[in-house]
Biopython code that builds the backbone (N, CA, C, O; Angstrom):
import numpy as np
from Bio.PDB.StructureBuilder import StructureBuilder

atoms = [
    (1, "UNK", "N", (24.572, 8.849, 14.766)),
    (1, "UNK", "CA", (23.133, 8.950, 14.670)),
    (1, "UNK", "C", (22.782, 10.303, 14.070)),
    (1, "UNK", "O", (23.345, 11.336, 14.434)),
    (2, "UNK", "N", (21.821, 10.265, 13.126)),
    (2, "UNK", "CA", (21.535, 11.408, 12.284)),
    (2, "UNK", "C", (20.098, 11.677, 11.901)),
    (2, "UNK", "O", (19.248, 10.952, 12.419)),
    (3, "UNK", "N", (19.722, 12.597, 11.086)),
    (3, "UNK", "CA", (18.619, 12.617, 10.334)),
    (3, "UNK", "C", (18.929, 12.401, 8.856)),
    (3, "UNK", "O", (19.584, 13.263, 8.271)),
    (4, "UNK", "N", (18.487, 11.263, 8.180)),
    (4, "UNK", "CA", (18.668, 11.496, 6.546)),
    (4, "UNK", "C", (17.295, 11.986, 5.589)),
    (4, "UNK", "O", (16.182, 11.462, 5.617)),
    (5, "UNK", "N", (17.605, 12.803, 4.996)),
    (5, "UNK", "CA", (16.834, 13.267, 4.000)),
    (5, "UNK", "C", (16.170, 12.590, 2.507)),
    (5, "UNK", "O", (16.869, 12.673, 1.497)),
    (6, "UNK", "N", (15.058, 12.048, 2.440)),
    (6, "UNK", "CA", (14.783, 11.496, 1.358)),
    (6, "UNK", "C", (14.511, 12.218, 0.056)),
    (6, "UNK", "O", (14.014, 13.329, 0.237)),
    (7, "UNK", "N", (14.698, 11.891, -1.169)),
    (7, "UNK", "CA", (14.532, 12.882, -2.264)),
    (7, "UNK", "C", (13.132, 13.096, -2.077)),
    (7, "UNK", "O", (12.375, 12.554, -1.272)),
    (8, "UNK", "N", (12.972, 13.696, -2.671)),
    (8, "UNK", "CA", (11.344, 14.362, -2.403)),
    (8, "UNK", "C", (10.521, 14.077, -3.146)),
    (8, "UNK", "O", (9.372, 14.493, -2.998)),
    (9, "UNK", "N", (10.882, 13.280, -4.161)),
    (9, "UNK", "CA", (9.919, 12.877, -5.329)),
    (9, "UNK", "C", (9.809, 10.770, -5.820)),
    (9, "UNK", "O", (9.400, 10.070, -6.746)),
    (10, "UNK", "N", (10.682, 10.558, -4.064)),
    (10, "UNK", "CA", (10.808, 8.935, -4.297)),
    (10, "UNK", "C", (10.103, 8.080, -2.980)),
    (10, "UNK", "O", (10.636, 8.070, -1.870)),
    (11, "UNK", "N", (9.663, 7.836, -3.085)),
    (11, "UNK", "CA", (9.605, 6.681, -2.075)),
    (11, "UNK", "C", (9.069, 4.757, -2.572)),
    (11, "UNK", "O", (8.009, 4.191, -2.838)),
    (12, "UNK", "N", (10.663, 4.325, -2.455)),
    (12, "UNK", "CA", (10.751, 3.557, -2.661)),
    (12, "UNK", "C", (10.420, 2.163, -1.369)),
    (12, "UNK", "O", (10.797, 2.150, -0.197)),
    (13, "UNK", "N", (9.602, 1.100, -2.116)),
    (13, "UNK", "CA", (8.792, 0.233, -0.976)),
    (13, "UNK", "C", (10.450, -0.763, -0.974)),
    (13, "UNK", "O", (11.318, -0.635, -1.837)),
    (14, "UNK", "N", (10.517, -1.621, 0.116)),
    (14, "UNK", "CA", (11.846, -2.758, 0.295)),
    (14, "UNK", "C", (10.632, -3.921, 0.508)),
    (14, "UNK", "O", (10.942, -5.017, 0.043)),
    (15, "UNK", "N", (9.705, -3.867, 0.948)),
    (15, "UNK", "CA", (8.595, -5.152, 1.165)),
    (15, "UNK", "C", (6.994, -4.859, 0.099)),
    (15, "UNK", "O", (6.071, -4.051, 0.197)),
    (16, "UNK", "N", (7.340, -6.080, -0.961)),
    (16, "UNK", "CA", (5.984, -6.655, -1.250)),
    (16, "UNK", "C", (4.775, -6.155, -0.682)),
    (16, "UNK", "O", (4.090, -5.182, -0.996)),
    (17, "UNK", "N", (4.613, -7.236, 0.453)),
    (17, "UNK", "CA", (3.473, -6.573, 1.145)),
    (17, "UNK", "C", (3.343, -5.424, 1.805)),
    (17, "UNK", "O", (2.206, -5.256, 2.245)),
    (18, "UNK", "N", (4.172, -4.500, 2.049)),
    (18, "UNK", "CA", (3.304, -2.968, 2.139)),
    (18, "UNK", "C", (3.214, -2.003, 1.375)),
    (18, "UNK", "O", (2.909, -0.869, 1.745)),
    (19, "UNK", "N", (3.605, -2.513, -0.406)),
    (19, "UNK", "CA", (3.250, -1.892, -1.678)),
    (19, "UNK", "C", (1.459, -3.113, -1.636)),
    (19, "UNK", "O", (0.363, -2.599, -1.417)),
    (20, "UNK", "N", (1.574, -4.106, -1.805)),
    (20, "UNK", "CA", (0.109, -4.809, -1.644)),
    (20, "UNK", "C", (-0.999, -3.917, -0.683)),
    (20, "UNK", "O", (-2.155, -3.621, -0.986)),
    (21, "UNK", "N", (-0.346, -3.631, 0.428)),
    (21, "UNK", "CA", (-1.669, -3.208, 1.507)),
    (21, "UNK", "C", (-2.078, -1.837, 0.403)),
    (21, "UNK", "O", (-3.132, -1.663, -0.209)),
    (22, "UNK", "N", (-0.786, -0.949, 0.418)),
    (22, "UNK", "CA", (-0.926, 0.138, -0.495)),
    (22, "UNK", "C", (-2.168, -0.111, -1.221)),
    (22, "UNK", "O", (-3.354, -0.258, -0.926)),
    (23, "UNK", "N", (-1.414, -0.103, -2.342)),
    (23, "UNK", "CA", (-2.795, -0.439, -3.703)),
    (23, "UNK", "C", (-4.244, -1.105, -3.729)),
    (23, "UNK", "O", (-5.096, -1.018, -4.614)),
    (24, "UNK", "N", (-4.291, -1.812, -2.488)),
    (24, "UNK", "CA", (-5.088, -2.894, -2.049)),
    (24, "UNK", "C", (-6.349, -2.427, -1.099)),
    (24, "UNK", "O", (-7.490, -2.866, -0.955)),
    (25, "UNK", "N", (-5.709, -1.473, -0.592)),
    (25, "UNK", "CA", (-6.620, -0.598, 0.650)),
    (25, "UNK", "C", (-7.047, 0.952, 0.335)),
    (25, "UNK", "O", (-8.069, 1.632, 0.422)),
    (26, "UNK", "N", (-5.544, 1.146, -0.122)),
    (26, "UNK", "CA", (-5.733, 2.921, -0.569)),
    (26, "UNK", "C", (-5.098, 3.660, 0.581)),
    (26, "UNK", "O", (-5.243, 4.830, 0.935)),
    (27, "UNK", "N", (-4.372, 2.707, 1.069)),
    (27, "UNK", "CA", (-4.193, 3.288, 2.530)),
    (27, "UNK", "C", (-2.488, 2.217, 3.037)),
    (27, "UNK", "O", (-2.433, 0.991, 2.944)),
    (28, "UNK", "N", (-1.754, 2.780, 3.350)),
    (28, "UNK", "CA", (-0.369, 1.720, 4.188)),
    (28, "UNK", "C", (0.566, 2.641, 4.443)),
    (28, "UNK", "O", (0.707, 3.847, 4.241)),
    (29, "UNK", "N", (1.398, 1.441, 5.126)),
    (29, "UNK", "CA", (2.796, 2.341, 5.428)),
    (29, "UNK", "C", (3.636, 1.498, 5.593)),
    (29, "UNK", "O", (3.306, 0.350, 5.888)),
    (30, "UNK", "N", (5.117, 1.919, 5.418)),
    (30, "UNK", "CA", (6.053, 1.254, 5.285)),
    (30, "UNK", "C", (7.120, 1.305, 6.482)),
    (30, "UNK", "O", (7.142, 1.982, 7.510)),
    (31, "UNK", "N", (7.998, 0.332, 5.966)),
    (31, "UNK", "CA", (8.947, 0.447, 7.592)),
    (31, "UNK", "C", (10.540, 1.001, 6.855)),
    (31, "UNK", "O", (11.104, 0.197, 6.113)),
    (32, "UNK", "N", (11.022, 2.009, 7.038)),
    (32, "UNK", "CA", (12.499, 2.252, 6.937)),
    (32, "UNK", "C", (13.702, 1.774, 7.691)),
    (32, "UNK", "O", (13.407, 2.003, 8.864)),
    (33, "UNK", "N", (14.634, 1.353, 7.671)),
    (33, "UNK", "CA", (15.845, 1.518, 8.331)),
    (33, "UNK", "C", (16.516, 2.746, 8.590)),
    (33, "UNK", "O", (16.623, 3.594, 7.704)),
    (34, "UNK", "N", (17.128, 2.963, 10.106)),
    (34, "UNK", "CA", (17.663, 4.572, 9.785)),
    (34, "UNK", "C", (16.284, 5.553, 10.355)),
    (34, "UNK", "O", (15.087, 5.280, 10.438)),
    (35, "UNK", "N", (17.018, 6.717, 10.670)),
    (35, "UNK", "CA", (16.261, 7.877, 11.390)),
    (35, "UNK", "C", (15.824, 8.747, 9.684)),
    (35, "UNK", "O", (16.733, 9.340, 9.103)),
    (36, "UNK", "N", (14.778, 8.719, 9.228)),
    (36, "UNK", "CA", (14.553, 9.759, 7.937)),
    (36, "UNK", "C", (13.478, 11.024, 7.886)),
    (36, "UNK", "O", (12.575, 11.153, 8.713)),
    (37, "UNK", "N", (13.658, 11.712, 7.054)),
    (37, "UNK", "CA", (12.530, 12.958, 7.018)),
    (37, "UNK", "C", (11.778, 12.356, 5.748)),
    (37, "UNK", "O", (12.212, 11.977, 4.661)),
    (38, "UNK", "N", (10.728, 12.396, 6.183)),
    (38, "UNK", "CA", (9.926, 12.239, 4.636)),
    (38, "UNK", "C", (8.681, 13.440, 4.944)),
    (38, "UNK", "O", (7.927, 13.359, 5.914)),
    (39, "UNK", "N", (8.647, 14.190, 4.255)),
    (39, "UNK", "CA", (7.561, 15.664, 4.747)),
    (39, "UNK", "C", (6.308, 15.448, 4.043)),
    (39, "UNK", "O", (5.876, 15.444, 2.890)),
    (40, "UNK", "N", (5.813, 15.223, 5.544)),
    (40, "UNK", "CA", (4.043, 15.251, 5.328)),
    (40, "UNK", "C", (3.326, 16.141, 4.736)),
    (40, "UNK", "O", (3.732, 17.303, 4.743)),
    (41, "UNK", "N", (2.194, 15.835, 4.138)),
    (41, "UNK", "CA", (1.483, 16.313, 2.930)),
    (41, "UNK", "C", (1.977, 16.634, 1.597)),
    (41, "UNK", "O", (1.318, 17.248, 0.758)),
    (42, "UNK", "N", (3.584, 16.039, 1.375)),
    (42, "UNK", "CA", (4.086, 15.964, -0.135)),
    (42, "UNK", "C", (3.470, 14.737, -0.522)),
    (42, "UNK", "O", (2.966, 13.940, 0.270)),
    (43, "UNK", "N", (3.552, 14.540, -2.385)),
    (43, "UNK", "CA", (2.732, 13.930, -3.093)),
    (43, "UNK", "C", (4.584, 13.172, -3.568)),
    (43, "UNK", "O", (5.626, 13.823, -3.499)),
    (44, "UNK", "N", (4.492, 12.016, -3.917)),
    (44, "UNK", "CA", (5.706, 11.543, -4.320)),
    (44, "UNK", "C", (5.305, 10.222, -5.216)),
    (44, "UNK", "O", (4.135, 9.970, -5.500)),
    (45, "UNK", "N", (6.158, 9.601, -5.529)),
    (45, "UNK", "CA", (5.836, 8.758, -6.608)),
    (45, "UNK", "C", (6.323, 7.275, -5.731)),
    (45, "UNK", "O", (7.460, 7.080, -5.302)),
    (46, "UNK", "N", (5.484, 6.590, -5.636)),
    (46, "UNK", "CA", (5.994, 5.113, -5.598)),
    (46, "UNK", "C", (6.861, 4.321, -5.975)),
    (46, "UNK", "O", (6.665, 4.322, -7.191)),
    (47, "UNK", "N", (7.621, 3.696, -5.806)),
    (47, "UNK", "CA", (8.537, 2.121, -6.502)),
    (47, "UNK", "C", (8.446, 1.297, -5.808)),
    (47, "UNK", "O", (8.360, 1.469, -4.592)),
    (48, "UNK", "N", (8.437, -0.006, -6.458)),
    (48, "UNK", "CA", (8.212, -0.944, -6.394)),
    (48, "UNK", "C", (9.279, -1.884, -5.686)),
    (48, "UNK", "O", (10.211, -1.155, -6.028)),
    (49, "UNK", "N", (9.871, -2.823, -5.034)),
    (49, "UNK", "CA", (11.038, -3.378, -4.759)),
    (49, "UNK", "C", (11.936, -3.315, -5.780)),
    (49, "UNK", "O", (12.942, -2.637, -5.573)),
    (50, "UNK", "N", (11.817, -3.860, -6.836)),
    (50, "UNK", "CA", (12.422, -3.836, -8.275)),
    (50, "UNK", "C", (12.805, -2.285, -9.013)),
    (50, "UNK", "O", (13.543, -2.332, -9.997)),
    (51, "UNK", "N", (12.265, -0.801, -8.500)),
    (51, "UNK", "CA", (12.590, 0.308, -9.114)),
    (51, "UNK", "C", (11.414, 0.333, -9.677)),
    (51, "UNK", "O", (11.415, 1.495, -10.086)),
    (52, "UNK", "N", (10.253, -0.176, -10.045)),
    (52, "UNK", "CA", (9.431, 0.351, -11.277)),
    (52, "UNK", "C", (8.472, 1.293, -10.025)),
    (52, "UNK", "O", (8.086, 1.072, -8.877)),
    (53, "UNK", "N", (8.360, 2.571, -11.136)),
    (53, "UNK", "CA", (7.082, 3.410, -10.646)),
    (53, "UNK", "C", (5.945, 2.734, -10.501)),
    (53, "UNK", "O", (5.415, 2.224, -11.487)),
    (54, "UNK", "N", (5.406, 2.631, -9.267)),
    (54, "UNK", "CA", (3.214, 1.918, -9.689)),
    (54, "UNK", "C", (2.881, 3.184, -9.421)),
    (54, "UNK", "O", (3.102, 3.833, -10.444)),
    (55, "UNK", "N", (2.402, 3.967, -8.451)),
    (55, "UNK", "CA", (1.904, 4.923, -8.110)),
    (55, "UNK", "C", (2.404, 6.574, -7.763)),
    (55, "UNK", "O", (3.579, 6.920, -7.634)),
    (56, "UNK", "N", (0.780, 7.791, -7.612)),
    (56, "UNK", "CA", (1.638, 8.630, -6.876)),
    (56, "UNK", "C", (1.164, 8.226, -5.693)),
    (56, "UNK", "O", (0.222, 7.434, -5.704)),
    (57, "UNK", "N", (1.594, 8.584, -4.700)),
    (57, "UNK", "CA", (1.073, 8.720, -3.080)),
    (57, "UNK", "C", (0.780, 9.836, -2.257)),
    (57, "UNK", "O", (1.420, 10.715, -2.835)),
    (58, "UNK", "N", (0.329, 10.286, -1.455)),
    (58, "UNK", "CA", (0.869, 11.133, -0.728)),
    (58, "UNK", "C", (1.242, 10.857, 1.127)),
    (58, "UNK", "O", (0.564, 10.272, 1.972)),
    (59, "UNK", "N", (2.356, 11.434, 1.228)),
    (59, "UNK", "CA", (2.706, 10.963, 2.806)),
    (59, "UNK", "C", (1.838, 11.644, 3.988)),
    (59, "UNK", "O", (1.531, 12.827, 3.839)),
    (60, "UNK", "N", (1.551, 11.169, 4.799)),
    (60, "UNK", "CA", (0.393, 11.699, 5.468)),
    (60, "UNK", "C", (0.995, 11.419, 7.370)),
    (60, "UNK", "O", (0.288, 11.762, 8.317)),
    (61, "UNK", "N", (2.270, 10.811, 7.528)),
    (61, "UNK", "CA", (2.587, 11.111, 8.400)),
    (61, "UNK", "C", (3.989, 10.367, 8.432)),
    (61, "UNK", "O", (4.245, 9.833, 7.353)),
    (62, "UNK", "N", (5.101, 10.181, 9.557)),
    (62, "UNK", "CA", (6.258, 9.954, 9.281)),
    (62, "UNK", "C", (6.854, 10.075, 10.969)),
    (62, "UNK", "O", (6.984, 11.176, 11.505)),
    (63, "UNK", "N", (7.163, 8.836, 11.647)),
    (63, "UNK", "CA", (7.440, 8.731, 12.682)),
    (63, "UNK", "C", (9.266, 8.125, 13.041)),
    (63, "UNK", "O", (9.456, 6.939, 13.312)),
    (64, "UNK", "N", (10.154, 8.891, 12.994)),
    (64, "UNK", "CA", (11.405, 8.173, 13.074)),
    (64, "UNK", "C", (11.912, 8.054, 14.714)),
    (64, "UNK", "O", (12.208, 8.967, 15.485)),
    (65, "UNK", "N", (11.899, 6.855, 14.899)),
    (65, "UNK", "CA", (12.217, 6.699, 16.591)),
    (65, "UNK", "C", (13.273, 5.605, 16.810)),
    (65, "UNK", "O", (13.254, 4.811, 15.869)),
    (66, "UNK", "N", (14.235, 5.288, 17.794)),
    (66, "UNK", "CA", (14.678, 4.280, 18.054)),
    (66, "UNK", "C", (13.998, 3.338, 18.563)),
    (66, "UNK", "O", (13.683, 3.584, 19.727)),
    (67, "UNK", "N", (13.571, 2.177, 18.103)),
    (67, "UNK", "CA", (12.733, 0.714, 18.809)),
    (67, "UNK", "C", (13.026, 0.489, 20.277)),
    (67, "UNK", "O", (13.734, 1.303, 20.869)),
    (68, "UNK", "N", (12.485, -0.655, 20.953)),
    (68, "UNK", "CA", (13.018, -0.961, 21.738)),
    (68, "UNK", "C", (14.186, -1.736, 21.526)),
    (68, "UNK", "O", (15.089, -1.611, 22.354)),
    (69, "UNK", "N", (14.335, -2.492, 20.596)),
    (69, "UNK", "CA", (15.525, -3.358, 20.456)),
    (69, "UNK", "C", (16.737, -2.430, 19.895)),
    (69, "UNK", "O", (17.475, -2.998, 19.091)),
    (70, "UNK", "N", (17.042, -1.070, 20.213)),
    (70, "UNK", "CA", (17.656, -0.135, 19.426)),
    (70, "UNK", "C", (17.757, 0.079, 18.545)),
    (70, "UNK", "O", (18.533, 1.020, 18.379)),
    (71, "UNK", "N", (17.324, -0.339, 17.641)),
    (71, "UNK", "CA", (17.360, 0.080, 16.422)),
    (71, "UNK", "C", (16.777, 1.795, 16.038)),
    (71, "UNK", "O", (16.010, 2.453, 16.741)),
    (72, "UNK", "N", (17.354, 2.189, 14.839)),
    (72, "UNK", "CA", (16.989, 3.831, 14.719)),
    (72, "UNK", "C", (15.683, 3.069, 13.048)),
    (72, "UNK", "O", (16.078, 2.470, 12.048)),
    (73, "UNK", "N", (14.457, 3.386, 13.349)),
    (73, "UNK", "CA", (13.641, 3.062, 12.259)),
    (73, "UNK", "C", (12.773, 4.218, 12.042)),
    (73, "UNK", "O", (12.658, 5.007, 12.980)),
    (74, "UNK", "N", (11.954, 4.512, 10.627)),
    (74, "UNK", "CA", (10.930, 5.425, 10.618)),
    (74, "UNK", "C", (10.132, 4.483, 9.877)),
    (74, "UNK", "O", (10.225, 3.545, 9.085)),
    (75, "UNK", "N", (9.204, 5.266, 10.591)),
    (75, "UNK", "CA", (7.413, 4.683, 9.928)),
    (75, "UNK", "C", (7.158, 5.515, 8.955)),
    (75, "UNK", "O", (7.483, 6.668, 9.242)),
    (76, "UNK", "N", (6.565, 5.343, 7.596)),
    (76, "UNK", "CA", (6.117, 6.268, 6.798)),
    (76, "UNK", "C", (4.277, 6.163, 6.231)),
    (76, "UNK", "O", (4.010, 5.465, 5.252)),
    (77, "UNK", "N", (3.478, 6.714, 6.768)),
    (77, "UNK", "CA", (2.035, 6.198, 6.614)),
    (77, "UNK", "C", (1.617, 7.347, 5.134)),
    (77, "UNK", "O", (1.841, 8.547, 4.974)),
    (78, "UNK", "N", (1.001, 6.413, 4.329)),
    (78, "UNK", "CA", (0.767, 7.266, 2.952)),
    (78, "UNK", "C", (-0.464, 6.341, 2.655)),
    (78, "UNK", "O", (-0.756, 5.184, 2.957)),
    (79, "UNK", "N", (-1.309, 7.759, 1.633)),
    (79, "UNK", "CA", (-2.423, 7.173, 0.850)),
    (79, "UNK", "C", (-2.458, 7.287, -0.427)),
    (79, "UNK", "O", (-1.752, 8.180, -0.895)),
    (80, "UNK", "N", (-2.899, 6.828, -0.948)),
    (80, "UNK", "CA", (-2.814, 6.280, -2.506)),
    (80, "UNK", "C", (-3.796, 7.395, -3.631)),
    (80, "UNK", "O", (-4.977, 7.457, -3.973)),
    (81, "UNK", "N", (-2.987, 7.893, -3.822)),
    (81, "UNK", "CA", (-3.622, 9.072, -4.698)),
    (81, "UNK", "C", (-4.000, 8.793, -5.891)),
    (81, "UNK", "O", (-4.849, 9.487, -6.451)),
    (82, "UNK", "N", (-3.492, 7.842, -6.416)),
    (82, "UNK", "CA", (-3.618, 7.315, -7.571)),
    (82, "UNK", "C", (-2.753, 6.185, -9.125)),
    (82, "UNK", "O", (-1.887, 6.734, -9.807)),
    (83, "UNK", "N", (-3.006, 5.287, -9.310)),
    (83, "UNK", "CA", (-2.145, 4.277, -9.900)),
    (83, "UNK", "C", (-1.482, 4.897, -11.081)),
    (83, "UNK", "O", (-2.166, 5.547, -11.872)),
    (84, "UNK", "N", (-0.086, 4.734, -11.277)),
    (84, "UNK", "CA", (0.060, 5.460, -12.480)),
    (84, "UNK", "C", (0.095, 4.335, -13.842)),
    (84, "UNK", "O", (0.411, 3.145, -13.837)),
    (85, "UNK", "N", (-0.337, 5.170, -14.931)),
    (85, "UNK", "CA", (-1.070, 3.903, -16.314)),
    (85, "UNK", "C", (0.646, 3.643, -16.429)),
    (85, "UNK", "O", (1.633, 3.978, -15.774)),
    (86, "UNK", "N", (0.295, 2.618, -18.016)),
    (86, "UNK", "CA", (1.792, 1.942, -18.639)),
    (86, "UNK", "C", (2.556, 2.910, -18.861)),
    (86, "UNK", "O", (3.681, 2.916, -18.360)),
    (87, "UNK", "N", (2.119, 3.928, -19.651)),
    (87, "UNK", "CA", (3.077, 5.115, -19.973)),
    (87, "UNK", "C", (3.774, 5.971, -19.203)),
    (87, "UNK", "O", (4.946, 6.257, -19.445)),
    (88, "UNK", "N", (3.097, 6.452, -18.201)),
    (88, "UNK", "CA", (3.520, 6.812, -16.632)),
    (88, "UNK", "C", (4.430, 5.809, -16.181)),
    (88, "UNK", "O", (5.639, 6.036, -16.144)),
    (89, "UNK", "N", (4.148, 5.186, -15.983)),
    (89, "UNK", "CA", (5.621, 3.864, -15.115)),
    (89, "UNK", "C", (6.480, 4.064, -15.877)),
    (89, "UNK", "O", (7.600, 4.454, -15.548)),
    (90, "UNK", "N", (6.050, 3.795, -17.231)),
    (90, "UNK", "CA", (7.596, 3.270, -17.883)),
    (90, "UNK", "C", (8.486, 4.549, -17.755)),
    (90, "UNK", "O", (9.665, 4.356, -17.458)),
    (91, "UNK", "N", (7.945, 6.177, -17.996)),
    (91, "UNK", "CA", (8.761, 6.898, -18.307)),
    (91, "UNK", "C", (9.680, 7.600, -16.717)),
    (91, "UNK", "O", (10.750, 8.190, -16.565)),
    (92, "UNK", "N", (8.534, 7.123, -15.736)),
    (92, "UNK", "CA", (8.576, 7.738, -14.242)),
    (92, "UNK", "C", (10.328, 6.752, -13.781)),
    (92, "UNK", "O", (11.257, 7.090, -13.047)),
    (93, "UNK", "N", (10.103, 5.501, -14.622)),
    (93, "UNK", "CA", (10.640, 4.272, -13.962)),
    (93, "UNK", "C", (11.977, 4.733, -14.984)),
    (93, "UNK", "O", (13.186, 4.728, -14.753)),
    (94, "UNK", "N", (11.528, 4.959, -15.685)),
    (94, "UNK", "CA", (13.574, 5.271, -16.651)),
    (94, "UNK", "C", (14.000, 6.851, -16.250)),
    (94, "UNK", "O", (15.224, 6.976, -16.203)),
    (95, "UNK", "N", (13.426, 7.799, -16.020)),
    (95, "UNK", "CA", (13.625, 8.897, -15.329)),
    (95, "UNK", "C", (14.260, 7.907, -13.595)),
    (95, "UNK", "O", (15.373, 7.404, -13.440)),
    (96, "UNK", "N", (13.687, 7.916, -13.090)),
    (96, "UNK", "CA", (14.165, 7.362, -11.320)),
    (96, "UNK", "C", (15.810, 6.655, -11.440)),
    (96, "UNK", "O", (16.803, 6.788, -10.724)),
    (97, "UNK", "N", (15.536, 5.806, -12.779)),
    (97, "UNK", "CA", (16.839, 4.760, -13.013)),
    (97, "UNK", "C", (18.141, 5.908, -13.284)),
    (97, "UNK", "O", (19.013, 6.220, -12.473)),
    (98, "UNK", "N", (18.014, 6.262, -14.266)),
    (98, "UNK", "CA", (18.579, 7.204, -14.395)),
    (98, "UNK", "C", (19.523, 8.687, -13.211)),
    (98, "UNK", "O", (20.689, 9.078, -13.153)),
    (99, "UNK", "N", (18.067, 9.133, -12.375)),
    (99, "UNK", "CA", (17.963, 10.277, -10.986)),
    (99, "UNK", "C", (18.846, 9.637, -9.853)),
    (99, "UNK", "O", (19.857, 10.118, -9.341)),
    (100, "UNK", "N", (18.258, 8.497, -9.594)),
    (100, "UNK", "CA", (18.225, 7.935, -8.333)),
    (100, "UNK", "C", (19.390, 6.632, -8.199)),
    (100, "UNK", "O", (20.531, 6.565, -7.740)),
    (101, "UNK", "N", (18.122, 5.307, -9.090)),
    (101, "UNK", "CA", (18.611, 3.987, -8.542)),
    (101, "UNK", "C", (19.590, 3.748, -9.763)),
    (101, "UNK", "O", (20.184, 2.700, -9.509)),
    (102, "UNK", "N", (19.900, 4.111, -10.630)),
    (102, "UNK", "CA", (20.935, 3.695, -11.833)),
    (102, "UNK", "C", (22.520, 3.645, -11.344)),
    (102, "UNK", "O", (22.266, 3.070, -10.285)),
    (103, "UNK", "N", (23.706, 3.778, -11.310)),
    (103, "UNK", "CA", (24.817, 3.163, -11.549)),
    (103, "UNK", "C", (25.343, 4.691, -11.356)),
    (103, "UNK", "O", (24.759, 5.509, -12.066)),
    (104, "UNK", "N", (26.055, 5.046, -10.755)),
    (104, "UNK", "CA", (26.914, 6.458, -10.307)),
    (104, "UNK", "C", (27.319, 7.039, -11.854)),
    (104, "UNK", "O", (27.549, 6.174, -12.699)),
    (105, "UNK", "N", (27.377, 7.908, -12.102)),
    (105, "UNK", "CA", (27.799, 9.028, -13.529)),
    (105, "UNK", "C", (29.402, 9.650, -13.004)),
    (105, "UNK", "O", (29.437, 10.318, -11.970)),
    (106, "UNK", "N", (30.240, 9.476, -13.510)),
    (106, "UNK", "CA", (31.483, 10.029, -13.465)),
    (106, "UNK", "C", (31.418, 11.209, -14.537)),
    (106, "UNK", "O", (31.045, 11.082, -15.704)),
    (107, "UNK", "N", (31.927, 12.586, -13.810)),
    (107, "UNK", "CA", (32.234, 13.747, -14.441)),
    (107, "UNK", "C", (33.114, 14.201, -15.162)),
    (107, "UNK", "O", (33.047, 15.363, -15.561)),
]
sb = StructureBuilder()
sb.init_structure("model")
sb.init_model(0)
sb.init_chain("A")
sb.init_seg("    ")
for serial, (resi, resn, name, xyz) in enumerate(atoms, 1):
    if name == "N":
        sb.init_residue(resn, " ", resi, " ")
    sb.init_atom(name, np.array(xyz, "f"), 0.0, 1.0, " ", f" {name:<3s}", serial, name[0])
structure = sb.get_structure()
């Protein structure tokens, strides 16, 4: 059991609907697997299930607890700062592929 550290410039959604409430309200939060830090009042960029950038966000609070059913989960509550246009995604979304979700780089 640990704390994991999220990059600081990702937060990636695993469910549809709490990228929908997102964009939809201006307001959501998501459910993690795992004990994580995500640091409140940073501004970070959205993805989509699929990797594509939609938005920036900012995190506005971040609760990591074990459930009752044991499980180790964090809550991440964020508001919607703003949608990013076509040009923004595409370049946010091949930058991330690349940073993040792309295929390991051998040295």
């Amino acid at each position: 059991m640990g704390f994991q550290t999220e990059f600081n410039s990702v937060c990636k959604f695993k469910s549809e609907q709490e990228l929908y409430e997102l964009l939809e309200y201006g307001r959501g939060k998501m459910v993690k697997s795992g004990l994580r830090v995500f640091p409140t009042g940073q501004k970070v960029i959205a993805y989509s299930v699929d990797n594509v950038a939609v938005a920036i966000v900012q995190i506005v609070g971040c609760i990591a607890e074990i459930n009752f059913q044991g499980d180790e989960v964090t809550e991440v509550e964020m508001i919607l700062i703003r949608k990013l246009n076509e040009e923004e995604a595409k370049i946010q979304t091949a930058l991330a592929d690349e940073m993040f979700f792309g295929a390991q780089q051998q040295s």
